[in-house]
N, C-alpha and C positions, 0 to 999 in steps of 0.2 A: 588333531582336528579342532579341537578345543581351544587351543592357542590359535587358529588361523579365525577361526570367530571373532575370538577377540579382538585380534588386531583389524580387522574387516569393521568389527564395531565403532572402534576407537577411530579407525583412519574417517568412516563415512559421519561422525558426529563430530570431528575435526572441520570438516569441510562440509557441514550442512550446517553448523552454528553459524556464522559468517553471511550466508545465505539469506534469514530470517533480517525482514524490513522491523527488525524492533531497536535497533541503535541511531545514533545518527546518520545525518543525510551526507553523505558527500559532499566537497564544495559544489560541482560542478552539475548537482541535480538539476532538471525542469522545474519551473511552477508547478506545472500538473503533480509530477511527481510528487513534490512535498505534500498538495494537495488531497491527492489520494492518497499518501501513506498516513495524513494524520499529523504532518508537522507543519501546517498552516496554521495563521490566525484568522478567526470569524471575520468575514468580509473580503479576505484576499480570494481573487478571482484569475483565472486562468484560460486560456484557450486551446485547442487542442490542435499542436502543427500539424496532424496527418490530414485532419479534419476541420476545416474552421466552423462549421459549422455547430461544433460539439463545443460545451463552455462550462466548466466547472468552478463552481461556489462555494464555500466554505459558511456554512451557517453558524449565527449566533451559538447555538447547542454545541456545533465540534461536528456536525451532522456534512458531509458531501454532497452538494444537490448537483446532477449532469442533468445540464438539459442539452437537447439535441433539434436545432431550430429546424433541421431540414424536413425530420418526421413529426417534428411534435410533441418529441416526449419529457417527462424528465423524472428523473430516479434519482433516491436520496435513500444514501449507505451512512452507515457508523464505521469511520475507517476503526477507532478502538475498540468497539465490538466486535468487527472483526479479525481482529488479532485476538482480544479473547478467547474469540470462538474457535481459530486456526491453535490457538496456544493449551486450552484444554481437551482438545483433542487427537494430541499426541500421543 
């Protein structure tokens, strides 16, 4: 029983390491993507194909700002923050 753990362990932390947006980006990423993972630079901007009206900025700070012109709004994430946050709470 003990050995089926284990390898149950082993097999799912094989294949959930790989998973985790903390290495490079593929060649073949989106803007966006980069953008929200955190491997853009301050100033590259992006728009969002499902949505045009959804438009993501990359702040001076490393800061994500989404504004969404259709409603109005707009919300500003730390994509590194959030990896910290998803990463110490493991």
């Amino acid at each position: 029983m003990k050995s089926k753990l284990i390898i149950i362990s082993v097999a799912l932390a094989a294949v959930a390491g790989p998973a985790l947006a903390n290495g490079p980006l593929a060649s073949g990423v989106s803007q966006v993507d980069a953008i929200v993972q955190g491997h853009a630079s301050p100033g590259d901007a992006a728009v969002a194909t499902s949505d045009r009206n959804v438009k993501f900025r990359v702040l001076d700070n490393g800061a994500v700002e989404r504004t969404n012109k259709r409603f109005g709004t707009v919300s500003v994430t730390d994509p590194h923050a959030e990896f910290r946050k998803s990463r110490d709470n493991r």
